[in-house]
C-alpha positions, 0 to 999 in steps of 0.5 A, a space after each residue: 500500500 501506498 503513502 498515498 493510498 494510506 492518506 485516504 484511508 480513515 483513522 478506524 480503517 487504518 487501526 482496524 488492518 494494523 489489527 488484522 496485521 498483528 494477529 496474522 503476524 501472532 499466528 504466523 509466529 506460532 506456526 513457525 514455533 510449532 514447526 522448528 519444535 516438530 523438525 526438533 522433535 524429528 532431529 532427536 528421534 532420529 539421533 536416537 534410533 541412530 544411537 540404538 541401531 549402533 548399540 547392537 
């Protein structure tokens, strides 16, 4: 969006996207959290079948 197209756009308008703005921005968060945890949790069950599989 541009400057000029912010200008025509009312105080209630504006403050109503930044809204929507920061809520999509909490959940992106959240989603990229709950990805590196589950590639973590992936990284770990490997290593351990790893370290069992060289055990026997």
């Amino acid at each position: 969006m541009r400057e000029s197209e912010l200008a025509v756009i009312g105080d209630a308008e504006l403050v109503e996207e930044l809204s929507l703005l920061t809520t999509q921005t909490a959940r992106m968060r959240a989603r990229m959290a709950d990805i590196m945890a589950e590639l973590e949790r992936r990284r770990c069950a490997a290593r351990s079948a790893a370290a069992t599989a060289t055990r026997r």
